[in-house]
C-alpha positions in Angstrom: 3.8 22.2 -36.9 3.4 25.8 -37.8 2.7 26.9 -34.5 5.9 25.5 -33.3 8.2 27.1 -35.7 7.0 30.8 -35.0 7.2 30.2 -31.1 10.5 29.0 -31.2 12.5 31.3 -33.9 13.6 34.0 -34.6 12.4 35.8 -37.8 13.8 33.9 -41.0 16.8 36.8 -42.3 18.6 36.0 -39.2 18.8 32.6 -39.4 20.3 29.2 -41.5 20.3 25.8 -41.3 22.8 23.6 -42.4 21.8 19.6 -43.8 23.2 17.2 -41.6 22.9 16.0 -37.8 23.6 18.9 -34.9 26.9 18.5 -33.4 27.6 16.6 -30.2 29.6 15.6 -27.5 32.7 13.7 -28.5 31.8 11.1 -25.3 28.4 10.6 -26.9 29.2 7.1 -28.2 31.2 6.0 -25.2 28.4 7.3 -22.9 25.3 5.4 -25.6 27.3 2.1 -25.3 27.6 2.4 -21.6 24.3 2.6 -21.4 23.4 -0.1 -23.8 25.6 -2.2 -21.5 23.7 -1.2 -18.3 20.2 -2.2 -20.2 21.6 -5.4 -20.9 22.8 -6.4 -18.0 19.6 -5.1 -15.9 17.5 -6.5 -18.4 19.5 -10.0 -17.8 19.8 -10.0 -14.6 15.7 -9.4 -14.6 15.1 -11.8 -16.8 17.4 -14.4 -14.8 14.7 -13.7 -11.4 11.3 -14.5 -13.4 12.7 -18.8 -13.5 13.7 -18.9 -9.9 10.4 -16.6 -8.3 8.2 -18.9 -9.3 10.4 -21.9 -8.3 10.3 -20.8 -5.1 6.9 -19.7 -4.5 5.8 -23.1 -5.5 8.3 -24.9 -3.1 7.0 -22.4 -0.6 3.2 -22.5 -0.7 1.1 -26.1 0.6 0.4 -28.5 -2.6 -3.3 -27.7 -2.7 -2.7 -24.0 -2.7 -0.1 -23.8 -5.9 -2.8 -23.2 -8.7 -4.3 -21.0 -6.0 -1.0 -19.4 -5.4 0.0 -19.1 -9.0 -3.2 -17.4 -9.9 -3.1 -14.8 -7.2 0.4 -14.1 -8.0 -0.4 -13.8 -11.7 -3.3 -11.3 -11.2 -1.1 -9.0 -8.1 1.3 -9.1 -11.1 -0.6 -7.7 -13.9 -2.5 -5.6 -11.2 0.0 -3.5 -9.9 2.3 -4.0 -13.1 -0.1 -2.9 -15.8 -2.8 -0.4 -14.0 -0.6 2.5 -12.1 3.2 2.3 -14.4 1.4 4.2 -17.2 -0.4 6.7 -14.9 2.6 7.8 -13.2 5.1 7.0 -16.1 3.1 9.5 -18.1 2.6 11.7 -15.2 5.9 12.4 -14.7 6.8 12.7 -18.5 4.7 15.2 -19.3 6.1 17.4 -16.8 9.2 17.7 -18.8 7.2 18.9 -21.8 8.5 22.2 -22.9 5.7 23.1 -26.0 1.7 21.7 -25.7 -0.1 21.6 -29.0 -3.7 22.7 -29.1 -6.8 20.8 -29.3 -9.4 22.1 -32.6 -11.6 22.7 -29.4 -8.9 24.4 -27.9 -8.4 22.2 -24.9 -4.3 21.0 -24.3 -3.7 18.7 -26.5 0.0 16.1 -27.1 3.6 17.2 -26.2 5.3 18.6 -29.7 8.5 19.2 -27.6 10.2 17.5 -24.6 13.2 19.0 -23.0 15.5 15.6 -23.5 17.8 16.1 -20.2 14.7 16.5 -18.7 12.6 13.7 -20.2 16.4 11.5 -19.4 16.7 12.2 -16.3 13.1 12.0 -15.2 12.8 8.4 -17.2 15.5 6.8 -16.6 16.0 7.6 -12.8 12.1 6.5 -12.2 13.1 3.0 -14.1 15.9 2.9 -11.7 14.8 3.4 -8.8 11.9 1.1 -9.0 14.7 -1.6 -9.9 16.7 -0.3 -6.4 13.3 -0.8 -4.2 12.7 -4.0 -5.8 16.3 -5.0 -5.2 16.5 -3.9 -1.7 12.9 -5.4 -1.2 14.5 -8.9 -2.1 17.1 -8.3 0.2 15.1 -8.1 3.1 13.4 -11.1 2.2 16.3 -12.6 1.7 17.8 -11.9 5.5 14.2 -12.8 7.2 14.6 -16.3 5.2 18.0 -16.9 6.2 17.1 -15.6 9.9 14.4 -18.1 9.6 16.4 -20.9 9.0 19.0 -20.5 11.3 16.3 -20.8 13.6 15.0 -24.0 12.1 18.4 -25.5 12.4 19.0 -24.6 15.5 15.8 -26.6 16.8 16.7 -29.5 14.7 19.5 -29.8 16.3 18.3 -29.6 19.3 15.2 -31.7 19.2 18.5 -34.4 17.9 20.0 -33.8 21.0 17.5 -34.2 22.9 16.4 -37.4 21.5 20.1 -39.0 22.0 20.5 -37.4 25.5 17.1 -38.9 27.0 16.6 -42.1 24.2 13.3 -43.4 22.7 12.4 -44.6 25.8 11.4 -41.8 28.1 8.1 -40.5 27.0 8.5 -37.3 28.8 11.3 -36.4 26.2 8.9 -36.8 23.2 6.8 -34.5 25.2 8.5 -32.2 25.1 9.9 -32.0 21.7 6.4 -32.3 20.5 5.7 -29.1 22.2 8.5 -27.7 20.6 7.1 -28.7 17.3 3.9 -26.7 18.3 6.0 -23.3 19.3 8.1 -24.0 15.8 4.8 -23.9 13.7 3.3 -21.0 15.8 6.9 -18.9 14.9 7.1 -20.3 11.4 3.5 -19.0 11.1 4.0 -15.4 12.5 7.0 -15.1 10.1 5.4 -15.8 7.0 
């Protein structure tokens, strides 16, 4: 801790210090509850998805593929979740340090100081951006599953048609609509 004092002040006769906290803002309150109010609700919201993913990854995948299904997605989860945050979390947190202590071997040892805006900013903004990709990432899921089922509809409806138009009877309309089933699961296929 010594070596931080003498590379940051001045020599002692020209300073003071006074006991008590360093002034601030007068918006610093507003601005901390704010924020607490953002955490919350992204936190919430977050928290809200976890139920409904795996609801629909179980409705989505074949009955003897859920444990499959919920394995894989368990170990992509805790892959790409648990390995790389911490690498480039830290990464790009130490690059707002503004004072390295030293090693007893001399090598460069922990941050002593961080330049807050800095460490705020860099944080903060990494936190939410990855909550921006994975939001606009739903999205796009979201419009190729509707797209999708518009399409299915569509078919339904016209494999109903079809089937009122031409009756039970004619074996050439089941033909057909069976071949329609066959293009349906070869598109349903390629979407996935």
């Amino acid at each position: 801790m010594q070596e931080l004092k003498v590379g940051l002040m001045a020599p002692p006769t020209n300073m003071s210090a006074i006991l008590g906290q360093c002034p601030r803002k007068s918006d610093c309150d507003r601005m901390f509850k704010f924020y607490m109010a953002v955490s919350v609700l992204g936190a919430f919201v977050s928290a809200c998805g976890g139920t409904s993913g795996y609801i629909v990854l179980l409705r989505s995948i074949h009955p003897d593929l859920k444990s499959l299904a919920l394995g894989m997605h368990t170990l992509i989860d805790r892959t790409l979740g648990g390995i790389p945050p911490p690498i480039y979390f830290g990464a790009l947190v130490d690059r707002t340090c503004l004072k390295w202590g030293l090693k007893r071997c001399g090598g460069q040892g922990a941050c002593r100081l961080y330049d807050s805006y800095a460490f705020r900013i860099t944080f903060l903004g990494l936190v939410y951006c990855l909550y921006g990709l994975a939001n606009m990432l739903w999205v796009v899921l979201y419009l190729q599953l509707s797209k999708r089922q518009k399409k299915l509809e569509l078919r339904s409806q016209a494999k109903a048609t079809a089937l009122e138009a031409n009756g039970n009877n004619n074996p050439n309309a089941m033909v057909s609509i069976f071949k329609n089933k066959d293009d349906l699961d070869r598109d349903s296929e390629s979407t996935i």
